[in-house]
C-alpha positions as CSV (number, residue, x, y, z in Angstrom):
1,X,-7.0,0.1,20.0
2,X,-3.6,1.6,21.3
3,X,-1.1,3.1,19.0
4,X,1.0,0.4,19.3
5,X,-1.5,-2.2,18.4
6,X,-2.1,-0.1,15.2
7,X,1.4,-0.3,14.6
8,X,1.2,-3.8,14.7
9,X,-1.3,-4.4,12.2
10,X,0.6,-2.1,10.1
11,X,3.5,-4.2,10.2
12,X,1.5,-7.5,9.7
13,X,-0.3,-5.6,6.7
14,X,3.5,-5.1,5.4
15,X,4.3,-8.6,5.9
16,X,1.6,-9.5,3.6
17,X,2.3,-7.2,0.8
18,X,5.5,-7.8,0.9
19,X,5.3,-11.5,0.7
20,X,2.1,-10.9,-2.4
21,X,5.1,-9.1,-4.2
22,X,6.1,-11.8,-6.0
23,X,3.0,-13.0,-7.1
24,X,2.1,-9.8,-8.2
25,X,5.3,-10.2,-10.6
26,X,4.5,-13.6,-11.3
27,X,0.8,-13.3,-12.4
28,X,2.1,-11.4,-15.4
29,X,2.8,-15.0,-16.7
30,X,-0.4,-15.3,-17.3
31,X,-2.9,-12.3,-16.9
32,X,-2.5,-8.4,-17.9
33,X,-1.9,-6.1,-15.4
34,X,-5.6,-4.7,-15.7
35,X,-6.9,-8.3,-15.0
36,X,-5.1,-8.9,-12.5
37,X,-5.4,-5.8,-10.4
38,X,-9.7,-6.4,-10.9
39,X,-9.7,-10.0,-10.2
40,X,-7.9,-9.5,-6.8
41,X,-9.8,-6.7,-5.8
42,X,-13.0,-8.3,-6.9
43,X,-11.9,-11.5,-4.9
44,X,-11.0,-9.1,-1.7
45,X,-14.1,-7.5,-1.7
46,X,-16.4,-10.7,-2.1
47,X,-14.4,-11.7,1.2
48,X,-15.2,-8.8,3.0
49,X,-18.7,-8.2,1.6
50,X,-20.6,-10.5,4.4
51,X,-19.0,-8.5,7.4
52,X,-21.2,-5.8,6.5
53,X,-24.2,-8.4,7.1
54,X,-22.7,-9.2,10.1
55,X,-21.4,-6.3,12.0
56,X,-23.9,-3.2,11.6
57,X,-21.6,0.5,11.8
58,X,-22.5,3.7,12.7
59,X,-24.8,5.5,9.6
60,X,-23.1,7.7,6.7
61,X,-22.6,11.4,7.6
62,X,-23.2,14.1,5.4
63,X,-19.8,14.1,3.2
64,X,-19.5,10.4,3.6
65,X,-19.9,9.6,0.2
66,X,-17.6,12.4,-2.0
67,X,-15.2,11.4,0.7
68,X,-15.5,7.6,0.3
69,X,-15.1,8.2,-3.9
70,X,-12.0,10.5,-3.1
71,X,-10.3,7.4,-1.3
72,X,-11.5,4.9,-3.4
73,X,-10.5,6.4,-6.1
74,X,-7.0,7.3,-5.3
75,X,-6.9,3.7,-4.3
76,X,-7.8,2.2,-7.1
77,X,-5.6,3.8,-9.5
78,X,-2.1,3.3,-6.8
79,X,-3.0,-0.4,-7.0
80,X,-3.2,-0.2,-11.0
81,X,-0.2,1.8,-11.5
82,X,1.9,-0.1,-9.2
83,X,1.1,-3.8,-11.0
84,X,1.8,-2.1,-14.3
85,X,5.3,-1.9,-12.9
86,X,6.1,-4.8,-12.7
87,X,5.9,-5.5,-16.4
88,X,9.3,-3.9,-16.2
89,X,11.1,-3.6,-12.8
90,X,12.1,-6.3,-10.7
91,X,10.4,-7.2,-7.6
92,X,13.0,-5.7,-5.4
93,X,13.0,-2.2,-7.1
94,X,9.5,-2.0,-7.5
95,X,8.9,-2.9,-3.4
96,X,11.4,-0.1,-2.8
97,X,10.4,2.2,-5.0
98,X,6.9,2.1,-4.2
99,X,7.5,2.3,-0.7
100,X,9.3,6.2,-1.3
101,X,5.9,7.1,-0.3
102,X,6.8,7.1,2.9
103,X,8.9,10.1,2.5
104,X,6.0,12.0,0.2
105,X,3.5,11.5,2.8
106,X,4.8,13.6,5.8
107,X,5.5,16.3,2.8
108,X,1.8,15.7,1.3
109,X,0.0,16.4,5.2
110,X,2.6,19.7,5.4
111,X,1.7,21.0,2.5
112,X,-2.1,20.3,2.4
113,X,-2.8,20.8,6.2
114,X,-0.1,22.8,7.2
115,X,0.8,20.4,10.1
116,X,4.7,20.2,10.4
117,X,6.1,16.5,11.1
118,X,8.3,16.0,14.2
119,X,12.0,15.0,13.9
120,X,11.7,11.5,14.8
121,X,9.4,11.3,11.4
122,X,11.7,13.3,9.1
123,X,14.4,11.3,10.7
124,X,12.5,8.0,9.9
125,X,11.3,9.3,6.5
126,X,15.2,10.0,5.5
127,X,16.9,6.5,7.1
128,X,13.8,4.9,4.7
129,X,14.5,7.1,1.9
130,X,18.4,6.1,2.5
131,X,17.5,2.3,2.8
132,X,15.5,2.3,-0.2
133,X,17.9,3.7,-2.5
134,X,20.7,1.5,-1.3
135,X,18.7,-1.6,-1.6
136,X,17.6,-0.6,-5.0
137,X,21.3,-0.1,-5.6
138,X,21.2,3.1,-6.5
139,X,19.3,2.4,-9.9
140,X,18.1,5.8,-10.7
141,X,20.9,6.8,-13.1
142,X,19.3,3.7,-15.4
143,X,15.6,3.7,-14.4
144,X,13.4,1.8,-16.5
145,X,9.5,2.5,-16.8
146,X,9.0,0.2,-15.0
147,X,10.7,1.8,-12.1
148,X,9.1,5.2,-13.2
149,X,5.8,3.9,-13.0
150,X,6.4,2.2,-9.1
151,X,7.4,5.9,-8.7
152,X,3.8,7.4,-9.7
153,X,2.1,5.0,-7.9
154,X,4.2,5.6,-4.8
155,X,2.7,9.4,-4.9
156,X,-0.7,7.9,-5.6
157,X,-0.3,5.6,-2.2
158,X,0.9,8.7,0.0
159,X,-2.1,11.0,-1.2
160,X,-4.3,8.0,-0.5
161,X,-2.7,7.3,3.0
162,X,-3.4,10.6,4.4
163,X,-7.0,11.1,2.4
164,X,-7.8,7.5,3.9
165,X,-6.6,8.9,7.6
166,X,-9.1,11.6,7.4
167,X,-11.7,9.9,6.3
168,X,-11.7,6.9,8.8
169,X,-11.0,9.8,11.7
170,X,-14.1,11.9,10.1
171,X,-16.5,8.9,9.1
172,X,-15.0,5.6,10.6
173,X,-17.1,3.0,9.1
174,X,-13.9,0.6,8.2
175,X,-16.1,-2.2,6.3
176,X,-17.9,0.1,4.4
177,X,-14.5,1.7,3.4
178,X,-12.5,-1.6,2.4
179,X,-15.5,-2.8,0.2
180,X,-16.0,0.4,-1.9
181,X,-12.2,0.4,-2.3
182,X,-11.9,-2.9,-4.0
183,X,-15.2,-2.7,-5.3
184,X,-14.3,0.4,-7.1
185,X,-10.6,-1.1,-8.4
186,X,-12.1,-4.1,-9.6
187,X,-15.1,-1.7,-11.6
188,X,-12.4,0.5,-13.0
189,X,-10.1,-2.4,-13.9
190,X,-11.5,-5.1,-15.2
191,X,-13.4,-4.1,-18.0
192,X,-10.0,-2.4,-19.5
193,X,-8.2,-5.8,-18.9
194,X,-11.6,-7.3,-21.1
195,X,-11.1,-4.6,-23.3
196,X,-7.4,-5.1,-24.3
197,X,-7.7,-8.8,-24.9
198,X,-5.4,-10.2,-21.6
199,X,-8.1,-12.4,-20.2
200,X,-9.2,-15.9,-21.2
201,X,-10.0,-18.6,-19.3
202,X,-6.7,-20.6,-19.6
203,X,-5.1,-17.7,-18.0
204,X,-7.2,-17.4,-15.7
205,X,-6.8,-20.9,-14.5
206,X,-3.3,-20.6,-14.6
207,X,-3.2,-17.3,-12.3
208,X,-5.2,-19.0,-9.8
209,X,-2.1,-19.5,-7.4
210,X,-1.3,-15.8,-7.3
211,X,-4.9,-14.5,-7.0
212,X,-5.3,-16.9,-4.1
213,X,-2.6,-15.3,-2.5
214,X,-3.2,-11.6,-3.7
215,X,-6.8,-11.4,-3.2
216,X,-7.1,-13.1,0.5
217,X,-3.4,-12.5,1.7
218,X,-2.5,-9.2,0.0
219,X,-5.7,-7.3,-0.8
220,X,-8.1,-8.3,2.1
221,X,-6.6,-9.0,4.9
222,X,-3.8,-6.7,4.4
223,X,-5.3,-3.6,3.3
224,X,-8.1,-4.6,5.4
225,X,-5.6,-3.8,8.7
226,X,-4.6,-0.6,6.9
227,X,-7.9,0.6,6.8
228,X,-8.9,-0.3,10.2
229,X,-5.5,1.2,12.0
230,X,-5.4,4.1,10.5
231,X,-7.9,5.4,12.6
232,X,-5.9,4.9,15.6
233,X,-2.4,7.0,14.0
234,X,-1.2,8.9,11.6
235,X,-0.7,9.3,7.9
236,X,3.3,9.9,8.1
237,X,3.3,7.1,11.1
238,X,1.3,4.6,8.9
239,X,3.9,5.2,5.6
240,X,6.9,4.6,7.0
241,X,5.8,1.4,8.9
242,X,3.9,-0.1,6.3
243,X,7.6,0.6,4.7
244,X,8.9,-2.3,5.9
245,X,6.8,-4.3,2.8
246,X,10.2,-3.5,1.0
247,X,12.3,-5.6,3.4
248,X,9.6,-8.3,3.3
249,X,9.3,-8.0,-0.7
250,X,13.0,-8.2,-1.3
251,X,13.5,-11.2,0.7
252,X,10.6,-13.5,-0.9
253,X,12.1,-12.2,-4.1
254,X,15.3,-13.3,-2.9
255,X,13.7,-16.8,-1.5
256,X,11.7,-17.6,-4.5
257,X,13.1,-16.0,-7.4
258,X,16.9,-16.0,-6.7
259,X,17.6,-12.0,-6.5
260,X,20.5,-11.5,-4.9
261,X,20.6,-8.7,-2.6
262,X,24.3,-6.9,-2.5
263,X,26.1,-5.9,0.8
264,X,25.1,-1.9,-0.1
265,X,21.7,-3.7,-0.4
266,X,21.3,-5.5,3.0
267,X,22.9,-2.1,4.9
268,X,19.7,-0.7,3.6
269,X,17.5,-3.2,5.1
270,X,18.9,-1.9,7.9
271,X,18.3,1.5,7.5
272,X,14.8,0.8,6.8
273,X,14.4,-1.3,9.6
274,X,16.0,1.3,12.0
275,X,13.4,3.6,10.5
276,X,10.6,2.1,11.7
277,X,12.1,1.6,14.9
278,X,12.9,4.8,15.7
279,X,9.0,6.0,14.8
280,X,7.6,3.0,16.9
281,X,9.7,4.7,20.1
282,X,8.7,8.0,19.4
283,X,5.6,9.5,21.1
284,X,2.1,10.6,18.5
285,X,1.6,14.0,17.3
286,X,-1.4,13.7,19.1
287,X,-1.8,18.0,17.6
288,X,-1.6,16.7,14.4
289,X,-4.5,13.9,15.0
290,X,-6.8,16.3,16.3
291,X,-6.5,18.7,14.0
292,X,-6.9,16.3,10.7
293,X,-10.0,15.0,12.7
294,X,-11.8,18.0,12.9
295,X,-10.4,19.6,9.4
């Protein structure tokens, strides 16, 4: 697979969050947080369960499974974090301010691999930093927990993007990967959503819309592609296209719950946009892959 295709995937996989934001919003109608994030992630990983039947990968290497916990891990708890959120932040912020992990990621592989990002990504990483503040409209002077906890689970995501692109680069084994991810988010999270009392069966019933969506759409199909092309580019080149769920977000929001994106607003759509433009013309830090690969 070519960069480019990668990139594509990406993008499709952004698509696909970005349109589950609004069901992620409207679940909370009638499931907790906790129930929701398990039940998707247990519905994801059923779906991807019989590939592993089907296609037989290359044998775990010694490391494989601290690794594979690592990512799974980190995984589990940006998912969680991030549908808490949305108890309290509107689908637009909360697709924005998730999606500040694009900047945090380039930082994240600086700092723990020493591996400088090239102008065209701290170019792309501001314009999307830019584009996500404007289309949030500015809304840190009055930030609500909700917004602080999209926040959090940002840094969650960018530690998990670049952990994820070592592994797959070190182990590959893609399947493997996405079940244990949403294996483990659905083990963590469901028996807290059991414990606190936010599941019964009429809610369940009435979620079954939004898991449909979240659980095929959002969960294994999308993160599914993330998994699988982030063996072909980088962390910081993953984060900032998979940045453009904020764009998609906001406009389902806009389409099916009647937020109304400002002019300030749509000038960041363009920033954002621009961003991932000016990363998807600019050549791989092909250094930078080699060296997380063999790290």
């Amino acid at each position: 697979m070519s960069r480019f295709q990668a990139n594509l995937l990406l993008l499709l996989a952004a698509a696909m969050w970005g349109g589950g934001n609004v069901a992620q919003k409207t679940i909370l109608e009638d499931l907790d947080p906790f129930s929701a994030v398990g039940l998707r992630a247990l519905i994801g990983g059923l779906l991807v369960l019989p590939l592993m039947l089907c296609i037989r990968e290359e044998p775990a290497e010694r490391g494989w499974w601290p690794s594979l916990f690592n990512v799974a891990g980190l995984f589990a708890v940006a998912l969680t974090i991030q549908q808490v959120s949305y108890l309290e932040s509107s689908v637009t912020n909360a697709s924005f301010l998730v999606n500040t992990g694009a900047v945090m990621t380039p930082l994240i592989v600086w700092l723990m691999y020493r591996i400088r990002p090239s102008i065209p990504v701290i170019l792309a990483g501001l314009m999307m930093l830019s584009g996500s503040l404007l289309m949030s409209g500015g809304m840190f002077a009055s930030v609500s927990r909700g917004d602080a906890a999209a926040f959090v689970s940002a840094i969650f995501y960018a530690f998990w993007i670049v952990q994820l692109e070592r592994h797959m680069r070190t182990f590959r084994r893609p399947i493997a990967t996405t079940v244990a991810q949403f294996l483990t988010a659905a083990l963590l999270a469901l028996p807290i959503g059991a414990a606190c009392g936010g599941f019964s069966l009429h809610g369940l019933y009435g979620a079954m819309p939004e898991l449909g969506i979240l659980g095929v759409f959002s969960t294994a199909l999308a993160f599914g592609l993330m998994t699988v092309s982030q063996r072909f580019t980088t962390a910081s080149h993953a984060a900032i296209i998979v940045g453009a769920e904020s764009v998609f977000g906001a406009a389902a929001a806009f389409l099916l719950l009647g937020e109304r994106p400002s002019s300030i607003a749509l000038l960041g759509a363009l920033l954002v946009l621009a961003s991932i433009v000016t990363l998807a013309l600019s050549r791989q830090q092909v250094q930078a892959v080699d060296l997380l690969s063999k790290d």
